[in-house]
Backbone as numpy.savetxt, mean C-alpha at the origin, in Angstrom:
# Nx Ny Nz CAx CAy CAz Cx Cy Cz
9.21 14.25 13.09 8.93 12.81 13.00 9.12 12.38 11.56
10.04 11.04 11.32 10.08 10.71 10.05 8.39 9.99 9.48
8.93 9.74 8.09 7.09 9.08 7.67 7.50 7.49 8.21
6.53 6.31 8.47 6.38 5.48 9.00 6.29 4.47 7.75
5.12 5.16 6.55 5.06 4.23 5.41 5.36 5.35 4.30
5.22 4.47 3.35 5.91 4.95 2.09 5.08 4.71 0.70
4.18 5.44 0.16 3.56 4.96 -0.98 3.76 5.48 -2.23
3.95 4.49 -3.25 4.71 4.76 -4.43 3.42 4.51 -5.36
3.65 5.19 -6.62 2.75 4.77 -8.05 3.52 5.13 -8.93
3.17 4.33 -10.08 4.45 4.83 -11.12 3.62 6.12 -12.15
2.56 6.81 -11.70 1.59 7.65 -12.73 1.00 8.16 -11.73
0.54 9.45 -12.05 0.08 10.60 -11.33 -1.40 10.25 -11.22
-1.99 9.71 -12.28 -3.14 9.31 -12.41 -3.64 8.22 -11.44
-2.72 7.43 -11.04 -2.89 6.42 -10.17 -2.92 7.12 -8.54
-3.38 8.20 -8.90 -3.33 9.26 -7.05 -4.77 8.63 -6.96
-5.82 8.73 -7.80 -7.17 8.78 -7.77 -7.55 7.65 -6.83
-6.91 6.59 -7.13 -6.93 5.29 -6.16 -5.86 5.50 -4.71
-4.72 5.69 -5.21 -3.95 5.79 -4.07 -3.85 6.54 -2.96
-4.32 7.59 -3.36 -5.21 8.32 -2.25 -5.86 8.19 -0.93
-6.74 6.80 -1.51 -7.06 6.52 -0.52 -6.54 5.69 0.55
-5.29 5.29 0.53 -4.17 4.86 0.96 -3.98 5.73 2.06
-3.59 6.84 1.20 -3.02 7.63 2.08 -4.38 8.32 3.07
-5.17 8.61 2.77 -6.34 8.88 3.80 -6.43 8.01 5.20
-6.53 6.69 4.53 -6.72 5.70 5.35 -5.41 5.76 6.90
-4.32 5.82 6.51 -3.29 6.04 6.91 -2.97 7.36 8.53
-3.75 8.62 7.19 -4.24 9.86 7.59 -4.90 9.45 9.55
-6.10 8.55 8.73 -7.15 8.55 10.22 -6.37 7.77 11.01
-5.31 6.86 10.99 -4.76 6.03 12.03 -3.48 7.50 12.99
-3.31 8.43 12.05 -2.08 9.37 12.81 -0.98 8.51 12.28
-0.48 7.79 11.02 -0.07 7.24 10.37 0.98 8.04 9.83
2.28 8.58 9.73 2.69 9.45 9.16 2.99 8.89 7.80
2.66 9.09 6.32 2.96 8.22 5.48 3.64 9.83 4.34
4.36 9.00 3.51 4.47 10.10 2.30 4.02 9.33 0.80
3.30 10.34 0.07 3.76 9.70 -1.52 4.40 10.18 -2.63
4.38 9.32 -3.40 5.50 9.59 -4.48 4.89 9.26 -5.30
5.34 9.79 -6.77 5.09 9.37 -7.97 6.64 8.50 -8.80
6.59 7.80 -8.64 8.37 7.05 -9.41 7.93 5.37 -9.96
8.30 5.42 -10.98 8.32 4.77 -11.93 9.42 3.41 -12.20
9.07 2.51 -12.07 9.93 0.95 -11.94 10.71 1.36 -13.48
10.47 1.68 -14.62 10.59 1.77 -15.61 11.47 3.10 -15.98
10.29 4.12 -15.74 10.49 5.62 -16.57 11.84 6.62 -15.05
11.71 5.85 -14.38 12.57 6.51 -13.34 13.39 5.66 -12.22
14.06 4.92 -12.39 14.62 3.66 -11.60 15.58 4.32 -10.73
16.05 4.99 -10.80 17.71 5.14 -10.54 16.66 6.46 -9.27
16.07 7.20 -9.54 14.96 7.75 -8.57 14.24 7.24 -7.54
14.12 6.10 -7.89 12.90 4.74 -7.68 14.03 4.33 -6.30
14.80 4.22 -6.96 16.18 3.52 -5.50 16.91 4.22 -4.66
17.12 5.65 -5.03 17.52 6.90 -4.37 15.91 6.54 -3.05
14.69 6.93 -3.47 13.83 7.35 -2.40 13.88 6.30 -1.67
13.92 4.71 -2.18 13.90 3.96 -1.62 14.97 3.64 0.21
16.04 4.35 -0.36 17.26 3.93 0.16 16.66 5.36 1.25
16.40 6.31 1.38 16.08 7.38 1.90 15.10 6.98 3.20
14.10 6.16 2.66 12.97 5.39 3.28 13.76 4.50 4.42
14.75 3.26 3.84 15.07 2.90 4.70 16.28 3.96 5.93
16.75 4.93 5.29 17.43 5.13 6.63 16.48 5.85 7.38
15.72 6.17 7.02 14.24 6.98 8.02 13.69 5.84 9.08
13.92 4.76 8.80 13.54 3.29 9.24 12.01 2.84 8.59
11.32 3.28 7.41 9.85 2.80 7.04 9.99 2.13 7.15
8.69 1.81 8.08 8.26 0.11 8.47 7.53 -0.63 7.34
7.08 0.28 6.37 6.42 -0.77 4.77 6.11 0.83 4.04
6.39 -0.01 2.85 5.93 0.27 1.66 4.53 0.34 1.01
3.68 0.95 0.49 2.35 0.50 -0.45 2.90 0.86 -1.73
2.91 -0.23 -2.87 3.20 0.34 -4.02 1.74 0.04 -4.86
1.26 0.81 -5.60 0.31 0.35 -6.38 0.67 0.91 -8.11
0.40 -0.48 -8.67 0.74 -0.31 -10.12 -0.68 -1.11 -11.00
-0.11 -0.94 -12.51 -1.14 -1.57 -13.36 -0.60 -2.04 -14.13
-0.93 -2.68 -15.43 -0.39 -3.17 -16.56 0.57 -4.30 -15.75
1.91 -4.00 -16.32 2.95 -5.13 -15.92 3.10 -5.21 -14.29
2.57 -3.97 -14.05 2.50 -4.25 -12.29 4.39 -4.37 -11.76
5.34 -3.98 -12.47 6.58 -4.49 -12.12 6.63 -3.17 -10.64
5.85 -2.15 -10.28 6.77 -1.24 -9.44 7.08 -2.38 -7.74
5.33 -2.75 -7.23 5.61 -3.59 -6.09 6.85 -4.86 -6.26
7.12 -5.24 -7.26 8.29 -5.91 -7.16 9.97 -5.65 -7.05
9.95 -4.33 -8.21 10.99 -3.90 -7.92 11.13 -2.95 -6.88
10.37 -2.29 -5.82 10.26 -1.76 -4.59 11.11 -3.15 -3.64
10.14 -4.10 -3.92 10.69 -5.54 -2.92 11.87 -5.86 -3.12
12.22 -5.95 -4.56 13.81 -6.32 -5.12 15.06 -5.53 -4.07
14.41 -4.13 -3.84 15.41 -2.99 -3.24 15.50 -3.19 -1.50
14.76 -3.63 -1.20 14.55 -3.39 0.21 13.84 -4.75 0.94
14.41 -4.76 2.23 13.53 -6.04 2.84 12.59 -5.16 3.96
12.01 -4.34 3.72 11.17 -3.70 4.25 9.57 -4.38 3.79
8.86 -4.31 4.28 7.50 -5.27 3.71 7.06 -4.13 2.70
6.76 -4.84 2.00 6.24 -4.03 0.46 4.49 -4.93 0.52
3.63 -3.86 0.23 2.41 -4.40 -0.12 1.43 -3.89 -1.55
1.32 -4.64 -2.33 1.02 -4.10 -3.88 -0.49 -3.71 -4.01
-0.53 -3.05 -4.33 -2.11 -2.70 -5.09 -2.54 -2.93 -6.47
-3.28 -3.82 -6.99 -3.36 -3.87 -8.47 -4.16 -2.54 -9.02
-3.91 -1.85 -9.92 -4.14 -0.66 -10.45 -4.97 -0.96 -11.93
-6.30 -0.84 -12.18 -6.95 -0.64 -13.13 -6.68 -0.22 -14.49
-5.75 -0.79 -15.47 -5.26 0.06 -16.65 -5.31 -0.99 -17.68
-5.68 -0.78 -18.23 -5.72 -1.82 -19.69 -7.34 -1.74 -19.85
-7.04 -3.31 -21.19 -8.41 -3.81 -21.05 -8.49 -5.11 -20.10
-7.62 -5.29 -19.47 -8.04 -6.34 -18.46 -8.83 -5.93 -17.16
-8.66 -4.75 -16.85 -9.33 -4.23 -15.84 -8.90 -4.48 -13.92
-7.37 -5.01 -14.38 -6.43 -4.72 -13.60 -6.16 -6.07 -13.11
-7.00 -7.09 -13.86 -6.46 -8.68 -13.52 -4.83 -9.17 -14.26
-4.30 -8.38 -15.09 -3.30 -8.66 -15.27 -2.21 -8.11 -14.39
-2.35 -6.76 -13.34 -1.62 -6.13 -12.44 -2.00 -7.11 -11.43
-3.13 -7.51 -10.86 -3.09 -8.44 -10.40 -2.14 -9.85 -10.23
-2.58 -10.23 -11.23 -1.59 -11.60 -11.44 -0.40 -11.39 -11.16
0.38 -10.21 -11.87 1.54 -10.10 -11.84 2.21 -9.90 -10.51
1.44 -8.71 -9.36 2.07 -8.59 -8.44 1.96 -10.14 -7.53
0.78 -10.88 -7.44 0.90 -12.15 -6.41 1.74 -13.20 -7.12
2.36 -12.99 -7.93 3.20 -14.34 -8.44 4.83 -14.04 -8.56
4.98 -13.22 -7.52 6.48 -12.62 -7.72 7.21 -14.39 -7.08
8.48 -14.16 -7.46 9.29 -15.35 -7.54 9.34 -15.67 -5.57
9.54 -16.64 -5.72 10.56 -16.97 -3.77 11.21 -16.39 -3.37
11.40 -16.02 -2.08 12.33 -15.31 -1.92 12.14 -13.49 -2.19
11.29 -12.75 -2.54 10.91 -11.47 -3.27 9.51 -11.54 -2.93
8.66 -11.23 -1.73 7.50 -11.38 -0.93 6.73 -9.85 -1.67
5.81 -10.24 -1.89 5.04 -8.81 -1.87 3.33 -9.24 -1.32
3.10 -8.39 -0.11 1.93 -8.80 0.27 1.33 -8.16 -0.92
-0.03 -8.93 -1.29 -1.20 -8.57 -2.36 -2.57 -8.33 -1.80
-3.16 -7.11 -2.24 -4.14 -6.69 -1.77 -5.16 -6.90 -3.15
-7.24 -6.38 -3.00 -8.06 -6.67 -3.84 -6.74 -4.99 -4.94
-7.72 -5.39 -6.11 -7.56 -4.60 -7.28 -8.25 -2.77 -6.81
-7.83 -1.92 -7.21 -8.20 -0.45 -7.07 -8.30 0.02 -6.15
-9.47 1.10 -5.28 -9.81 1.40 -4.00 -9.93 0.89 -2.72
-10.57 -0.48 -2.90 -10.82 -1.97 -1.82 -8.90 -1.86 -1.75
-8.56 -2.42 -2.49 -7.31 -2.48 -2.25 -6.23 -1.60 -1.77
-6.43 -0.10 -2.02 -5.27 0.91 -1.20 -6.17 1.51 0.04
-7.39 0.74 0.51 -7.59 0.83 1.69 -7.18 -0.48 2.61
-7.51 -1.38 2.13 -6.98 -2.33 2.93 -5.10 -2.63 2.67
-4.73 -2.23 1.77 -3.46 -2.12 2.24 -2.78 -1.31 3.32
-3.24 -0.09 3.44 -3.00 0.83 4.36 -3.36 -0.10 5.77
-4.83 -0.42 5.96 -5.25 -1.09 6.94 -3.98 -2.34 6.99
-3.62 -2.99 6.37 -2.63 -3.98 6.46 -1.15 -3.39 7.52
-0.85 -2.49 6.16 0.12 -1.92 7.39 0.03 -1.46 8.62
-1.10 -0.57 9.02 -1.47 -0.16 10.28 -1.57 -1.33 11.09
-2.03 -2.63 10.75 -2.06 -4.00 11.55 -0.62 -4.68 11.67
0.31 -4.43 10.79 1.74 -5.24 10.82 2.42 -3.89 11.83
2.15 -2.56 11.67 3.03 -1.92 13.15 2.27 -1.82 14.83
1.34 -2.22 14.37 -0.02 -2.51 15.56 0.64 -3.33 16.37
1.63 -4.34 15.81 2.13 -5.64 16.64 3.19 -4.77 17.66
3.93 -3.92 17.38 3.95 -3.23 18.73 4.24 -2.00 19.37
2.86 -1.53 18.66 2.68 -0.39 19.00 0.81 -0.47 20.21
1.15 -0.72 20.83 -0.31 -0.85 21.61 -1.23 0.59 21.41
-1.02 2.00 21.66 -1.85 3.15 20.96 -2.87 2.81 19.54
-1.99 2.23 18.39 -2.15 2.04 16.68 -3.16 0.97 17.09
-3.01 -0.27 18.22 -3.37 -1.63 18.04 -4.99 -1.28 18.35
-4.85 -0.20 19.54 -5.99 0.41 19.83 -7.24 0.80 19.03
-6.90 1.83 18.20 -7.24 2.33 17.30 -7.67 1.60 16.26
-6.98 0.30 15.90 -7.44 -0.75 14.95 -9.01 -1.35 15.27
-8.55 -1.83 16.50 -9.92 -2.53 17.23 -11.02 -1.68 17.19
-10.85 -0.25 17.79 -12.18 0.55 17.53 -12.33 0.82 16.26
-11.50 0.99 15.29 -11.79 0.99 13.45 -12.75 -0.32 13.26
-12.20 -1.34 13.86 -12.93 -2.91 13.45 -14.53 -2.90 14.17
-14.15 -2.25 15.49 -15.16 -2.34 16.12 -16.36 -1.34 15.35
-16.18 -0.55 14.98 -16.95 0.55 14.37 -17.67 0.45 12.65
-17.00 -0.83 12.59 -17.40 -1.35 11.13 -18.60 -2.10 11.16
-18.33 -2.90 12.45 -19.26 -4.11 12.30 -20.52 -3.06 13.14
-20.47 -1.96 13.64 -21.23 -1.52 14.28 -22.18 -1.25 13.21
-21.74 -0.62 11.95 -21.99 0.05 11.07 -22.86 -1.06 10.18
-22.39 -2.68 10.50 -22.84 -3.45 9.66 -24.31 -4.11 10.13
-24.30 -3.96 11.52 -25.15 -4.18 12.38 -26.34 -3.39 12.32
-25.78 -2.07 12.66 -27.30 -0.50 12.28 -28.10 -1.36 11.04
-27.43 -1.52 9.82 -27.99 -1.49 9.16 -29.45 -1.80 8.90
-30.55 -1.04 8.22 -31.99 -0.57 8.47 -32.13 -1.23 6.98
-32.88 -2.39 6.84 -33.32 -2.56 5.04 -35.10 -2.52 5.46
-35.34 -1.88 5.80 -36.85 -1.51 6.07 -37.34 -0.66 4.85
């Protein structure tokens, strides 16, 4: 079986967050792969895997970056595959400038935007699992009891 999604970071260090991407992914039976490649320090790499991805047919991308945040864009630049960004914690901004950067990509060059760090490469994952959910009825399944099992969780809750 090929992988389904595709998650990129441009720093090894950025596993700590992205990780949980891929976990998330993990519990759906999600086949995903990651990578470490670099918008910058490795481009010509960056578009090789890319191009690899699409003949596999990946249905999306997770890219998560920091600082200039350029990887979710230039992922999008390469491919009309849905790309979804993660803002990545690095500076002293505390990842509001990866932020900014990935939700203000130009027209035309879409990158769904998720919250900043962990919140964010879980619910991106969850994002994608909901954009192949549309038709895959098994995945769509599995969503609902994930959803269903949250609020269950929100419900128990005991502040006694």
């Amino acid at each position: 079986m090929s992988i389904e999604v595709a998650i990129v970071m441009g720093s090894a260090s950025d596993w700590d967050v992205m990780s949980n991407a891929q976990k998330m992914l993990d519990q759906f039976g999600v086949k995903a792969e990651s990578r470490v490649l670099s918008a910058h320090r490795t481009p010509k790499e960056l578009e090789d895997f890319i191009r690899e991805c699409e003949d596999q047919r990946v249905k999306a991308f997770i890219a998560g970056a920091g600082l200039s945040a350029a990887l979710p864009g230039v992922v999008a630049a390469l491919t009309t595959t849905p790309v979804i960004g993660v803002a990545l914690t690095a500076g002293s901004l505390e990842g509001m400038d990866a932020l900014m950067s990935i939700v203000q990509m130009p027209p035309g060059i879409p990158v769904g935007t998720v919250a900043i760090g962990k919140p964010g490469a879980i619910n991106a994952a969850l994002y994608a699992v909901a954009m192949m959910a549309v038709y895959d009825s098994d995945l769509s399944e599995k969503l609902k009891n994930y959803r269903k099992e949250q609020a269950e969780k929100v419900l128990a809750a005991d502040l006694s």
